[in-house]
N, C-alpha and C positions, 0 to 999 in steps of 0.2 A: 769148303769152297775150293775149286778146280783153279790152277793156273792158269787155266786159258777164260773164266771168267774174270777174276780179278786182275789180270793184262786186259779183258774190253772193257770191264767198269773204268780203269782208271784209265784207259786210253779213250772214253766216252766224255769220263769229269774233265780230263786235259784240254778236248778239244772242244770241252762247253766254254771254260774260263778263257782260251787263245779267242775264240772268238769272242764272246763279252769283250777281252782286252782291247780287242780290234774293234771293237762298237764303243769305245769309249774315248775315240777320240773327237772334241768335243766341236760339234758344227758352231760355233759362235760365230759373231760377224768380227770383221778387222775392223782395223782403225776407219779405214772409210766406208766398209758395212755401216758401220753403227752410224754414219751420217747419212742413211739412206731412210726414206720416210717413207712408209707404204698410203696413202690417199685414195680418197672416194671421189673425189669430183674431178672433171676434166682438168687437166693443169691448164692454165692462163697461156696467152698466145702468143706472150715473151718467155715461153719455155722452149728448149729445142730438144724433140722427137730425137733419141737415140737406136731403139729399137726394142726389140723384145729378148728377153732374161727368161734363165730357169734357174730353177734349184731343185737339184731329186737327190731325195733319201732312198738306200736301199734298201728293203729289210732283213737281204740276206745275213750282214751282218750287222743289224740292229738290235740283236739278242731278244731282252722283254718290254721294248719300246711299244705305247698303245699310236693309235695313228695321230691323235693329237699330238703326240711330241713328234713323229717322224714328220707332220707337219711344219712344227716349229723349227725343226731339222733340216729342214728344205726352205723354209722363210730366210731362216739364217744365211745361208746358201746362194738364194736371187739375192740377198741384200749385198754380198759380197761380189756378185757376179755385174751384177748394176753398178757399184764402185769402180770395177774396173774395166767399167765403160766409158766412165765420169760421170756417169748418173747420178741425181741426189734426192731422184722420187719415185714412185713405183705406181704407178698408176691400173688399174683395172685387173689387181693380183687375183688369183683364184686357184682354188686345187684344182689341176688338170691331170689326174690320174685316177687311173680305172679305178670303181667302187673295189671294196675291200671283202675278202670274202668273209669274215668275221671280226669282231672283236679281238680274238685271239691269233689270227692267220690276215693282219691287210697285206697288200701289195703295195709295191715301192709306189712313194709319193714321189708327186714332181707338181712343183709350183710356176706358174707362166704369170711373168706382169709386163706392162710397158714403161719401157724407160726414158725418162726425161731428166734434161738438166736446167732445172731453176735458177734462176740466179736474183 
């Protein structure tokens, strides 16, 4: 094998595993993400309307993420974002990003909800 292929294999492997590393940082929620409750019915009329939250995943550096987890990756994401709004519900969340071209090839996800604070 040629030294100019084995400098692109391993400058190809390098720059599979930098990105992987770079997609492995882990979207979880914080401390007050994790007090965020995502909800199916109208909140009650002693809630007060914050506004509207997103959360987007990219896929660029999402490495071999399927869209369900870039979805969970963006839930993560609004629940953090509504925290620090003081929101503590998420009301009428939904995936608002373009369908995906494949299984194998989606497009960055981005999660939209409405933000309330309950009390």
């Amino acid at each position: 094998m040629s030294i100019k292929k084995l400098l692109l294999i391993s400058t190809a492997i390098s720059t599979a595993l930098f990105l992987n590393a770079c997609s492995g940082s882990n979207y979880q929620p914080t401390a007050g993400g994790s007090q965020v409750q995502f909800i199916d019915t109208k909140p009650a009329a002693n809630c007060q309307y914050l506004g509207k939250a997103e959360g987007r995943r990219s896929t660029f550096f999402s490495g071999l993420k399927t869209h369900s987890e870039l979805i969970r990756d963006a839930a993560s994401e609004l629940r953090n974002n509504a925290a620090s709004m003081g929101g503590n519900m998420i009301y009428n969340a939904q995936d608002a990003s373009q369908q995906y071209i494949s299984d194998i090839a989606p497009t960055d996800v981005v999660m939209v909800g409405e933000v309330y604070n309950c009390k």
